[in-house]
C-alpha positions as CSV (number, residue, x, y, z in Angstrom):
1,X,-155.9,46.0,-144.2
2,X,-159.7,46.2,-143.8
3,X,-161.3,48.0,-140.8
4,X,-162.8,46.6,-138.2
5,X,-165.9,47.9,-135.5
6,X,-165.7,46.8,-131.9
7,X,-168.4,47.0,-129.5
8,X,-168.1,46.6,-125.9
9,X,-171.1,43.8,-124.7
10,X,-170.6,43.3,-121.1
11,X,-169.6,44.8,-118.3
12,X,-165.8,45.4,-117.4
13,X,-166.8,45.8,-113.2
14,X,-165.1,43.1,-111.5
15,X,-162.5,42.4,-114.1
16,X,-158.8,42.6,-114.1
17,X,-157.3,46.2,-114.0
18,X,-155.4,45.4,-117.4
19,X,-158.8,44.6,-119.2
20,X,-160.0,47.8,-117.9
21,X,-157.3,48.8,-119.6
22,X,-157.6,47.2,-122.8
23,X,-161.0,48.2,-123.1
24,X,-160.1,51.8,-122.4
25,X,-156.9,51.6,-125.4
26,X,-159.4,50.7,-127.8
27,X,-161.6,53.6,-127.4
28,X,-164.7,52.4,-126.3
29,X,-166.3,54.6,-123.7
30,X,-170.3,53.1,-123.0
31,X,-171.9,49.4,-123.5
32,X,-173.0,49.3,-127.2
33,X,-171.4,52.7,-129.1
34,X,-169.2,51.0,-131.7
35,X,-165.8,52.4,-132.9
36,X,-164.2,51.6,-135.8
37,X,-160.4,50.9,-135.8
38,X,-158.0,49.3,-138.6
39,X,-157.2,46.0,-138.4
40,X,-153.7,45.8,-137.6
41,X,-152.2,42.7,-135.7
42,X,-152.0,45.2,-132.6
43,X,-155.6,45.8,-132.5
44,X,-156.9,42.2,-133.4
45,X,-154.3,41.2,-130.3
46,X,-156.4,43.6,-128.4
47,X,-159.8,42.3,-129.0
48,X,-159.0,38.5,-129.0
49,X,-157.7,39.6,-125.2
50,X,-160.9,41.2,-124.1
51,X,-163.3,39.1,-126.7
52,X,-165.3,37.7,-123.5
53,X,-166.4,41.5,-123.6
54,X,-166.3,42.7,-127.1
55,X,-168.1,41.8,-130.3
56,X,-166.7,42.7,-133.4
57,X,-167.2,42.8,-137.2
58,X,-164.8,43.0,-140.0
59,X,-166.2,45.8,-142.6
């Protein structure tokens, strides 16, 4: 599986409590500082759940 880096666009204030939380499980701490993760079906569930929030790349 390739890799894939996930950066965190917008805000999560004023959003549901489990996007807070899905933005939190992929490991993204401030707006714009990218992390890498492996493109598994789990994590690809993840970001198309949050993608209003997220950009992401496929590397």
């Amino acid at each position: 599986m390739g890799k894939v880096i996930v950066t965190q666009v917008r805000s999560a204030i004023n959003r549901p409590k489990r996007q807070k939380l899905t933005i939190q499980a992929l490991g993204i701490k401030k707006l714009h500082n990218p992390v890498e993760h492996e493109a598994t079906p789990q994590i690809m569930g993840m970001i198309r759940k949050v993608s209003h929030l997220v950009k992401f790349e496929e590397v």
